[in-house]
Every structure is written in C-alpha cells, then in structure tokens.
C-alpha positions in Angstrom: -17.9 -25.3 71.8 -19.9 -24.0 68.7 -18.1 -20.7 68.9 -14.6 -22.7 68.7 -15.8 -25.1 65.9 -16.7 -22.0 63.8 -13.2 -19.9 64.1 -11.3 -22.8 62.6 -9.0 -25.5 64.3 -6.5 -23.1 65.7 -9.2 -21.4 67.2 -7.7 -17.5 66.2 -9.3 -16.2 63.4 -11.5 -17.9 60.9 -10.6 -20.1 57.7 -10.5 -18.3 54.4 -13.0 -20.0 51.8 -10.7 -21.7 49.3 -12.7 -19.5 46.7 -11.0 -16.4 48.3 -7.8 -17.8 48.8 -7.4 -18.3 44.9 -9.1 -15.2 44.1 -6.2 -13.6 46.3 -3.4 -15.6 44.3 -5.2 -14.7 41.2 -5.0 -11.0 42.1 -1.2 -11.6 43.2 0.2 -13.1 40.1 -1.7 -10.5 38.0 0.4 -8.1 40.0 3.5 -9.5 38.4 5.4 -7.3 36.0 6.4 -10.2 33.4 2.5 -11.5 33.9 1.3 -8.0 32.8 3.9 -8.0 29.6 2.9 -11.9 28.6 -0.7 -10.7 29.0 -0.3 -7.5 26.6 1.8 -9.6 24.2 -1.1 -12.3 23.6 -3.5 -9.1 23.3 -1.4 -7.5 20.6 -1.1 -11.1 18.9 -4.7 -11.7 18.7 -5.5 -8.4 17.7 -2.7 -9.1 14.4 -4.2 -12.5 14.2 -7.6 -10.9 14.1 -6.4 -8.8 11.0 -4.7 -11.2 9.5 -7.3 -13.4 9.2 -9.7 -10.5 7.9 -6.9 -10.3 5.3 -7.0 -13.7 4.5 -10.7 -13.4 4.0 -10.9 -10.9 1.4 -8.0 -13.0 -0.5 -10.3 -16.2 -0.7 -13.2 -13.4 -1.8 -10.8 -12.1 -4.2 -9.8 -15.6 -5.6 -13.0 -17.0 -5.4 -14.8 -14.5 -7.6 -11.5 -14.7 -10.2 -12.0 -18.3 -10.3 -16.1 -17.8 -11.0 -15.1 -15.2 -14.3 -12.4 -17.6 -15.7 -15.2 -20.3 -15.5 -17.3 -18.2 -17.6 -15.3 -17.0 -20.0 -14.5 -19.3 -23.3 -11.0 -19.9 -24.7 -11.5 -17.0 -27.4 -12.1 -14.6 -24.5 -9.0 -15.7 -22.4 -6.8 -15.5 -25.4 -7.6 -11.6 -26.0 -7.1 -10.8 -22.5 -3.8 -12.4 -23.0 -3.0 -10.5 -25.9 -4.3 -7.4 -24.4 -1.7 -7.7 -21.5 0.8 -8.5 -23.7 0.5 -5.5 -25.6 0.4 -3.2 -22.9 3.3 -4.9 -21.0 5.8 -6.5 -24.3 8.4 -7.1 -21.6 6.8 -9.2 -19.1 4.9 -10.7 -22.3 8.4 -11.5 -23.6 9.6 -12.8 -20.3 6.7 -14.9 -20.3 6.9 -16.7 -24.1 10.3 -17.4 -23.3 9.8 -19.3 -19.9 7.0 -21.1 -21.4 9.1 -22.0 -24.4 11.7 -23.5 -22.4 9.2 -25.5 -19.6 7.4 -26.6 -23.0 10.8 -27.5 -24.7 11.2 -29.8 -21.4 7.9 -31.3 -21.2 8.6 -32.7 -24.8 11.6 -33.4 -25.6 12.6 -36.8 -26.1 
C-alpha cells in the first residue's frame, strides 16, 4: 500500500514536484521566439538607460561646478566675461542686446 501511496493517485508514474513543473514552464516560455526578442529589447533599453543616466550625471557635475564659479565671482568679473564674449562673437552679442532690449522694453513699459 506504501508503494501505491508513493507513485501518486493514479498509481503510474510519480507526481512532479510543483517546483519542477514551473521550472519546466519557465524553460518553455523562454523557448518562445517573441520572449527572446522582449527579453533582448529590455537588455538594450537598460543598457541606453544606463548611459543615459551616466550622461545625465556629468551634466549635473558640469552645472554644479558652473554654478559654484558664478557664486564666486563679483559683478565686475561677470561683466568682462560678458564683454569678452561679445567681442569675440559681435553677432550673437548683437542678437543678444537686441532680445534683451525688447524683453526689457516689455517688462517696463507702462
């Protein structure tokens, strides 16, 4: 009666552990073509995620430490930067006096 009890309730071969069973499942659907492609898909995308956020990182560096030299410099030394710019690019320096002109002309007209 032990011997029965021990193949399983049909009394052929043996239950399967449910562990198995899903490990056998698992295996299956890994097997599947559009499985494989969604799997490769969300490996590329982490990977661009991954860089991305490295990217991300040295910009917040980058703006962090341009933030910490404006702090230190004085209103004198920001002006001759300005000017500095402006002489080696008059165009965009002209661009730039206009635009402000007009936002300015906005700001406070009546």
């Amino acid at each position: 009666m032990a011997k029965n009890q021990a193949s399983g309730p049909s009394g052929g071969k043996p239950e399967r552990e449910p562990a198995h069973t899903f490990e056998d499942l698992g295996r299956k659907v890994d097997e599947i073509p559009t499985v494989q492609q969604a799997e490769q898909a969300l490996r590329r995308a982490r990977e661009e995620f991954e860089k991305c956020q490295a990217h991300y990182q040295q910009a917040k560096q980058a703006a962090v430490d341009e933030i910490q030299s404006l702090r230190e410099k004085n209103f004198a030394d920001l002006l001759a930067d300005v000017l500095n710019y402006v002489r080696r690019h008059p165009g965009q320096g002209l661009i730039g006096a206009l635009l402000s002109g007009f936002f300015l002309g906005r700001i406070f007209r009546r």
